[in-house]
Every structure is written in structure tokens, then in C-alpha cells.
C-alpha positions as CSV (number, residue, x, y, z in Angstrom):
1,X,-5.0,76.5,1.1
2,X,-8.1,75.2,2.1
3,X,-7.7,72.3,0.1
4,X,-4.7,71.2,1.9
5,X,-6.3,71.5,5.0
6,X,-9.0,68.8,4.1
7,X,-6.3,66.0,2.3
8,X,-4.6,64.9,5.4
9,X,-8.1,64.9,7.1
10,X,-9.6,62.5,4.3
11,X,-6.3,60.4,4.4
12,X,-7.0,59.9,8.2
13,X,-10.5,59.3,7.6
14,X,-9.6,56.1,5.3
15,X,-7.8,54.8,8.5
16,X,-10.2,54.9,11.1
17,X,-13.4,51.6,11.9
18,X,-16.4,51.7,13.0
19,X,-16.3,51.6,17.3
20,X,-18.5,48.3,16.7
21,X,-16.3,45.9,14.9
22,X,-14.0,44.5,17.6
23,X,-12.6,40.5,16.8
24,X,-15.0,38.4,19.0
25,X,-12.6,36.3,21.8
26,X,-15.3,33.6,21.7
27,X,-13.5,30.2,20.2
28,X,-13.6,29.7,16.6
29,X,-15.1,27.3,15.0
30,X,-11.6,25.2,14.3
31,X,-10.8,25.6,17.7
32,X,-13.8,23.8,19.2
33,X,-12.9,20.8,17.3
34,X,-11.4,17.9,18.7
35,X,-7.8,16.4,17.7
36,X,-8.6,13.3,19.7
37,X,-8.7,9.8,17.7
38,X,-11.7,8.3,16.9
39,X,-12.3,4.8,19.0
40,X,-11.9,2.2,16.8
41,X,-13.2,-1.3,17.7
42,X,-10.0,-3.7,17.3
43,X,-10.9,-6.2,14.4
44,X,-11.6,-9.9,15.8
45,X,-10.3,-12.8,13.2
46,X,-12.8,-15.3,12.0
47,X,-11.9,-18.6,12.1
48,X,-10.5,-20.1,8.9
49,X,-10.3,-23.9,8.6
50,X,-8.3,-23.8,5.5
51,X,-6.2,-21.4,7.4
52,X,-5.7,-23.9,10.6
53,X,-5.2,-27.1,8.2
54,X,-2.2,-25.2,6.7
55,X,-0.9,-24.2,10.5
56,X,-1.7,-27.5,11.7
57,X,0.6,-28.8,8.6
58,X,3.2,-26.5,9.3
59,X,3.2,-27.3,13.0
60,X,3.1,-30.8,11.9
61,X,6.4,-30.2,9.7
62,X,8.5,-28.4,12.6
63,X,7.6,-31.2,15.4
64,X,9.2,-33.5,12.9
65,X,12.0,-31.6,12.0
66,X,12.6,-30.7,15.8
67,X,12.7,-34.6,16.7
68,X,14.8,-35.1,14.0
69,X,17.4,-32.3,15.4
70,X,17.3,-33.9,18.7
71,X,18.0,-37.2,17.8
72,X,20.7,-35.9,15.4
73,X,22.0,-34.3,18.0
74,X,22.1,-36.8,20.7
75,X,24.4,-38.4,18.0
76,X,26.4,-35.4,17.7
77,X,26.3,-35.6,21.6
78,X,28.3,-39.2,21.9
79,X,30.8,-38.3,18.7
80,X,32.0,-35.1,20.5
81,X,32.1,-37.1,23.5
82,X,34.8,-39.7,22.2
83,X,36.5,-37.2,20.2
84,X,37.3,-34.6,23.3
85,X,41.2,-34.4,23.8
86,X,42.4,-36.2,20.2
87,X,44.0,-33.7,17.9
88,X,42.0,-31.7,15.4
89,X,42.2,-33.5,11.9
90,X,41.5,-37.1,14.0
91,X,39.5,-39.7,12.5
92,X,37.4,-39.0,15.6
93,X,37.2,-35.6,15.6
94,X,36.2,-35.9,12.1
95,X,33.4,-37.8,13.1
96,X,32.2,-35.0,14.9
97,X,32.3,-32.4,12.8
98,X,30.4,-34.4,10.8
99,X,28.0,-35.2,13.0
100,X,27.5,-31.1,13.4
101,X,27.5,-30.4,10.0
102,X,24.2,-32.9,9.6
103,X,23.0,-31.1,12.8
104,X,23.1,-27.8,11.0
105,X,21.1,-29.6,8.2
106,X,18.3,-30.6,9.8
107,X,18.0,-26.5,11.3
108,X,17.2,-25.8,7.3
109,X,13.4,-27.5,7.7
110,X,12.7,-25.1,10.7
111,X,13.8,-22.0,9.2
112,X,11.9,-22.5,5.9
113,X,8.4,-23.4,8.4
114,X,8.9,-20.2,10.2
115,X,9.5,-18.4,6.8
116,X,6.2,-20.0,5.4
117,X,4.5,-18.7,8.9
118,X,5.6,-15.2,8.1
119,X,4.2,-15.6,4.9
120,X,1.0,-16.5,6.0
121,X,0.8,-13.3,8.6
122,X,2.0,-11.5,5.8
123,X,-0.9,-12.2,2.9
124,X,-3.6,-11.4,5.6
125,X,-2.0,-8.3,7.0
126,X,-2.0,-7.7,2.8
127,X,-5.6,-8.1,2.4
128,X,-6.2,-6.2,5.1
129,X,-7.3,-8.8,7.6
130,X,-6.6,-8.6,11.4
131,X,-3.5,-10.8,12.9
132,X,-4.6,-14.8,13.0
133,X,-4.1,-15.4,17.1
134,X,-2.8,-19.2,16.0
135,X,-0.7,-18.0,13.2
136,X,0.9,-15.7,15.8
137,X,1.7,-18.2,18.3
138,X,2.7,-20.9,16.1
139,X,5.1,-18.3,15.0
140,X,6.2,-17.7,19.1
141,X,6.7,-21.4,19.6
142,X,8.6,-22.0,16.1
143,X,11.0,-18.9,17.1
144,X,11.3,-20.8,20.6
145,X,12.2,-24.3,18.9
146,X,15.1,-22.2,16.7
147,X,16.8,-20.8,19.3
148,X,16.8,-23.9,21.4
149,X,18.3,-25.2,18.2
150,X,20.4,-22.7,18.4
151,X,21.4,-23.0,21.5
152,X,22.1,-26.6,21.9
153,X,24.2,-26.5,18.4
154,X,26.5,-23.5,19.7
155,X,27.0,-25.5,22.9
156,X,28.2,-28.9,20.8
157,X,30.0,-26.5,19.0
158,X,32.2,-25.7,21.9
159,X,32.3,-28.3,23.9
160,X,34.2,-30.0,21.0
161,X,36.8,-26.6,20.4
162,X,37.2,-26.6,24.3
């Protein structure tokens, strides 16, 4: 009988620790790390001259095609202007369609310089290389020029339906 006495004591025994072993409150080590960001410095662009002979060609290549829009449609401008109130299908009215279907042409030469833009902000940000500040605003000012284009073509448009 005395045996049975001492089993539950040794199975209690197993369960007990030493008073002295408490978990510490202090911060772990994880804890006293940071999740903050490391400052980065922002990557400045060095100049390329090959880089701002082929903007400056581009640039050179949407001023063109922008004074050829205008002056294509100042033409659309007097053709709409004679052929407001004839009937649709009029050998006037035809003349003014046409007139905005050449417009619409010369919008082709902008869109393909803005797309060869992209392309250039595209093959740095590829090769890892910060944004080119004059790629960047030749892009602003060729995205300006479209919607001028844009603008002005939507307004010949109607004024000949109307």
C-alpha cells in the first residue's frame, strides 16, 4: 500500500519548476528591432548627350508634326466653314470631311513620338536607371500637344454635325 502512496507523489513531482525560472518581461531581442525603412538617397540622373540628341530629335519631330496639324487644320477650319447648312453628301460637305480625315492623319506622327518617349523611360527604368527629368517633361508637353489635338479635332468635328 505504501507504494501507492508514493506514485501520485512522484507523478506530481514531474509537474512542478524550480521557484527561479520565471519568463523575463524585459523585450526580446525581435522586439527591439526596428520595422522602419531604411533612408534611401533618391538616385540623381546623369546627363546623357546621346540621350538629349534623341529627345531633342523627337521634340524636333512633334513641333513639326504639331505645325503641320495646325495648318491642316486651319484648312479644315475654312472647308467646315463653307459647308455649314448644305446637306450631308454635298460636294462641300465632302470637302470637309475630307479635310478632317487628313487632320486625323497628321495626329498619327504625335502619337508614334510619344510612344517612342515611353520607350525611352521605359529601357532606363529597365536597366535600372533613375527617371530622365527631360524625358519626363518632353513626355508632359507631347501629352499636352495630343490633347490640344484632340481637342481642336472633336470641336471641327461638331461644329460641322451641328
Amino acid at each position: 500500500m505504501r507504494s501507492l502512496f508514493f506514485v501520485p507523489v512522484i507523478i506530481l513531482a514531474g509537474c512542478t519548476q524550480a521557484t527561479t525560472r520565471y519568463p523575463s518581461l524585459l523585450p526580446r531581442p525581435v522586439e527591439q528591432t526596428g520595422f522602419t525603412e531604411p533612408v534611401r538617397p533618391i538616385p540623381v540622373a546623369t546627363p546623357d548627350a546621346a540621350l538629349d540628341a534623341r529627345i531633342a530629335e523627337i521634340i524636333t519631330t512633334l513641333d513639326a508634326a504639331n505645325t503641320r496639324f495646325t495648318a491642316a487644320a486651319r484648312d479644315a477650319e475654312a472647308k467646315i466653314a463653307v459647308a455649314r447648312g448644305v446637306p450631308e453628301g454635298s460636294e462641300r460637305w465632302l470637302d470637309a470631311q475630307a479635310a478632317l480625315s487628313v487632320l486625323d492623319g497628321f495626329r498619327a506622327p504625335l502619337a508614334n513620338a510619344i510612344a517612342d518617349l515611353e520607350e525611352l523611360a521605359i529601357e532606363r527604368g529597365k536597366a535600372g536607371q533613375p527617371p530622365y527629368p527631360a524625358v519626363d517633361s518632353a513626355i508632359t508637353a507631347a501629352e499636352a500637344m495630343q490633347a490640344a489635338q484632340e481637342d481642336r479635332a472633336k470641336g471641327l468635328e461638331a461644329a460641322l454635325a451641328g
